[in-house]
C-alpha positions in Angstrom: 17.1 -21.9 -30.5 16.3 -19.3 -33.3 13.6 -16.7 -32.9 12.9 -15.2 -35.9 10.0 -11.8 -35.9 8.6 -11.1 -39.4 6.2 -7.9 -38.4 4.9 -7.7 -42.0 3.5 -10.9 -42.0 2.8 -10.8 -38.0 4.7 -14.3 -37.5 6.7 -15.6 -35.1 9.2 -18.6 -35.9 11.3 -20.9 -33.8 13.6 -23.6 -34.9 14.8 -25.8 -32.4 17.1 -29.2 -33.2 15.8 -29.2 -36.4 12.7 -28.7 -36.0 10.3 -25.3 -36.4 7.2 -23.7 -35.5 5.1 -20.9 -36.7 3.1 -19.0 -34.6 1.0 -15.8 -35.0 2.5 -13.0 -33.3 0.1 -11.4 -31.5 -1.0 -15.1 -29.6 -0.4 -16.3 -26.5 2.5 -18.4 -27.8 4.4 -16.2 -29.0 3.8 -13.6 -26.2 5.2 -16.5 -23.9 8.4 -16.9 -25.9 9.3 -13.5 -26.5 8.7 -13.4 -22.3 10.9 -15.8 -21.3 13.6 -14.4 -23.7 12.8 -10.8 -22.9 13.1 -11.4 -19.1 16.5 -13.4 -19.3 17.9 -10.2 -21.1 16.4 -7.9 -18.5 18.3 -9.9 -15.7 21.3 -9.9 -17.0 21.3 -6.3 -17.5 20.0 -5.8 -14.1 16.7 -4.2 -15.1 15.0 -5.8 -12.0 17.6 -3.9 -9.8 15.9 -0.4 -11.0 12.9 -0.3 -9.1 12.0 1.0 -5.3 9.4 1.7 -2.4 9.6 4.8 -0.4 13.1 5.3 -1.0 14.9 1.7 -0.4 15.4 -0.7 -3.3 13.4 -4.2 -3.9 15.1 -6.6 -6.4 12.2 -8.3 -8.2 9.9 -7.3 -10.8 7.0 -4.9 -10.3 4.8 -7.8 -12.5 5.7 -9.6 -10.0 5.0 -7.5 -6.9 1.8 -6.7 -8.4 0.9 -10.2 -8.3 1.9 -10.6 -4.6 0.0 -7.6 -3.7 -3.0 -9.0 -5.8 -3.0 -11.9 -3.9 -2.8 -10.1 -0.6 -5.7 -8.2 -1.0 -7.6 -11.3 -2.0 -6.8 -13.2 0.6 -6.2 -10.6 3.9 -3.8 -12.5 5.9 -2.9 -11.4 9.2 0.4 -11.9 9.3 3.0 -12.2 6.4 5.9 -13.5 6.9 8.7 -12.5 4.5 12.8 -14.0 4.4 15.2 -11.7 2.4 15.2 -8.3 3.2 18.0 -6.5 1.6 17.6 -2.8 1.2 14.2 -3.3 2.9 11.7 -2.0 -0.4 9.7 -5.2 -0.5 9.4 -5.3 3.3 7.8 -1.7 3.4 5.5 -2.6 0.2 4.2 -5.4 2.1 3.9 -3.0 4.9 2.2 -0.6 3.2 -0.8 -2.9 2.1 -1.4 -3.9 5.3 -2.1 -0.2 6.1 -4.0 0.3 3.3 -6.3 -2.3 4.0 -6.6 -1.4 8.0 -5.6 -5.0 8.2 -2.2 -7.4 8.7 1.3 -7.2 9.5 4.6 -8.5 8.3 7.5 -10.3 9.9 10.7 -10.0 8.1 13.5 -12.5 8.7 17.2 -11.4 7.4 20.4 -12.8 8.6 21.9 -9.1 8.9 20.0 -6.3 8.5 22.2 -3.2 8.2 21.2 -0.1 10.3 20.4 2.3 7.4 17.5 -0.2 6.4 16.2 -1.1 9.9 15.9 2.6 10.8 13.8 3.2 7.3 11.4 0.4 8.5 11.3 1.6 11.5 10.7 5.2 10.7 8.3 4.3 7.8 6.2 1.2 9.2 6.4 1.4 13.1 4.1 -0.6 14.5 3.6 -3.0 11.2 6.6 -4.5 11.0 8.1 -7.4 13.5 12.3 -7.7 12.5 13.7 -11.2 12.9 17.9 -11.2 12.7 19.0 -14.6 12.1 19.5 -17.2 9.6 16.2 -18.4 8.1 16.8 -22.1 7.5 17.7 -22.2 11.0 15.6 -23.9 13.5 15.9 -21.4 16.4 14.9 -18.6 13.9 12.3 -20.7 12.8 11.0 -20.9 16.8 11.4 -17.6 17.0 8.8 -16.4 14.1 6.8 -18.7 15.1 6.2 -17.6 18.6 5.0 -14.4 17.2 2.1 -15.8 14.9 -0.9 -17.0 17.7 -2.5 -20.5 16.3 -5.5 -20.0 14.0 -3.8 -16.7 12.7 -4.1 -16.6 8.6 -0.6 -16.4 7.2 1.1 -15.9 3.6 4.7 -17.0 3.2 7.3 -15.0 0.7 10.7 -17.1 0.5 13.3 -14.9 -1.0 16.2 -15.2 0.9 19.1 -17.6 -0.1 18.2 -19.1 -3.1 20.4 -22.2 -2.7 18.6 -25.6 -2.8 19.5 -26.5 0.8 18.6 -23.1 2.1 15.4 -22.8 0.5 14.0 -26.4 1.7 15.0 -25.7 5.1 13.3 -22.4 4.7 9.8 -24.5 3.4 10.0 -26.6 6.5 10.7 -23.8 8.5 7.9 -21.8 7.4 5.3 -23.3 5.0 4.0 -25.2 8.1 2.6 -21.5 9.4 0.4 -21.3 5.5 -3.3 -21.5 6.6 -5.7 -23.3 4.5 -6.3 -21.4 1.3 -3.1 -19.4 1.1 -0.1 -19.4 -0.3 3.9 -19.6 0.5 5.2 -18.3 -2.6 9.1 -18.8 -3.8 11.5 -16.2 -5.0 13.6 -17.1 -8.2 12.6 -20.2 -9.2 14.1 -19.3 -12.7 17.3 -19.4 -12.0 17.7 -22.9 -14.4 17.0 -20.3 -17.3 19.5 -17.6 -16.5 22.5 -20.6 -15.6 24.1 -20.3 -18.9 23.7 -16.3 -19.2 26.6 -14.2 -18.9 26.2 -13.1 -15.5 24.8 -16.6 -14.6 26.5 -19.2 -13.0 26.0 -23.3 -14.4 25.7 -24.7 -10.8 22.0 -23.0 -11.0 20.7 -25.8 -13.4 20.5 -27.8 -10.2 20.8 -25.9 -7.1 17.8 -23.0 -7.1 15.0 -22.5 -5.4 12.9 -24.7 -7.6 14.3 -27.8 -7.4 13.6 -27.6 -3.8 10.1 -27.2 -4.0 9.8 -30.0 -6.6 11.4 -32.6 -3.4 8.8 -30.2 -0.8 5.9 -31.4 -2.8 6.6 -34.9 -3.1 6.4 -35.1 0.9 3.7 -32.7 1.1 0.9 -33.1 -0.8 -1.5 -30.7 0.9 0.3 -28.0 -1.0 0.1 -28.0 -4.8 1.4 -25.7 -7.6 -1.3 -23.2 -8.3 -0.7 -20.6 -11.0 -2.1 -17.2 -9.3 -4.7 -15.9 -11.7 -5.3 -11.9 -11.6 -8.6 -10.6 -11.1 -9.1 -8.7 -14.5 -7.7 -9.4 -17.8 -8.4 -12.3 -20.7 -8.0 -15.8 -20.0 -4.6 -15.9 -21.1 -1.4 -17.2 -19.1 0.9 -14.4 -18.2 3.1 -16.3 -15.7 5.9 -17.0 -18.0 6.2 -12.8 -17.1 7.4 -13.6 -13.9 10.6 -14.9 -12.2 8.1 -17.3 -10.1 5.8 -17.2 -12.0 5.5 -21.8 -11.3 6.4 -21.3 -7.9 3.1 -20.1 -6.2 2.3 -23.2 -3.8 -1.2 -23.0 -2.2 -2.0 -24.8 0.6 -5.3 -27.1 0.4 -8.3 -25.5 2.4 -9.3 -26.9 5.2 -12.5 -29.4 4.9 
């Protein structure tokens, strides 16, 4: 694919197998193009690596953290329930909403979480945060989180652990049966297909990524349907393709 930018005449052109297409530059299409392309740079130079909460690093983009928080704030869950926590950043952001709205907690499932991180979530969000050590897509981890979220308890799922296929549908049958009417489990990295052929990507993710799991989840469970989160303020335009899951938002139906 060619991009070509011509800022004099405020264009934007693609050819693609032949084929091309104009489009104004400052439109939606175009803004959705230069997106995608823009974001599969930024991963590949590890721009999504730069950024942090209250000293410990979260590896995702603050577009899309702002989304999750968005969403959080909309919907006021009692419990989220997050896999993947790494340096332990996104597990104190979601901690720290729950203070600021007087309202919530988190349970955070990693296979190993290393003592530096544990004793920052400790020191920093005692009292808001329930740690989980084990393997998500395992069914005694599984029992485990679930014992600690009482029936009728609203609940928001964030699924960025492994981001194998296998791992990740395990993880939806683990976990997405704890989404309350209304909410959402939302999965990490479902655009791994774009980055396969980058140069720090790897081919195998055409077909093994997060998203090609929830494509096989959805076709058993129709209760839950893709649902494009749409922010509060702003024009009506789409700004997912500025995300790195931006498709993956699956919302459970509400209850009649």
């Amino acid at each position: 694919m060619l991009i070509t930018i011509d800022t004099e005449a405020a264009v934007l052109t693609v050819t693609e197998g032949g084929h091309q297409a104009t489009h104004p530059l400052y439109s939606p299409d175009a803004f959705h193009l230069l997106s995608r392309e823009w974001l599969k740079l930024g991963w590949n130079l590890g721009h999504w690596t730069t950024f942090s909460w209250m000293g410990r690093q979260f590896l995702q983009l603050p577009d899309d953290m702002l989304r999750l928080a968005e969403a959080i704030w909309r919907l006021r869950p009692a419990v989220i329930v997050e896999t993947g926590i790494y340096d332990g950043g996104s597990t104190l952001w979601f901690a720290s909403l729950c203070r600021l709205m007087g309202h919530g907690r988190v349970i955070s499932v990693e296979s190993e979480i290393r003592p530096p991180v544990r004793q920052a979530i400790e020191e920093h969000a005692a009292g808001l945060v329930t740690l989980v050590e084990g393997d998500s897509s395992a069914p005694a981890t599984a029992a485990a989180v679930r014992s600690l979220v009482p029936p009728g308890e609203t609940a928001f799922v964030f699924l960025d652990s492994d981001h194998r296929k296998q791992h990740v549908a395990a993880e939806l049958r683990n976990f997405a049966p704890l989404v309350t009417g209304g909410s959402y489990v939302v999965v990490a990295d479902s655009n791994m297909p774009e980055l396969a052929h980058l140069p720090d990507g790897d081919k195998s993710w055409e077909f093994d990524n997060p998203g090609a799991a929830v494509a096989d989840f959805l076709v058993d469970h129709p209760e839950f349907q893709r649902e494009r989160f749409v922010p509060a303020f702003g024009e009506p335009v789409d700004f997912s393709g500025l995300s790195y899951f931006g498709n993956t938002w699956l919302r459970r139906a509400a209850e009649a």
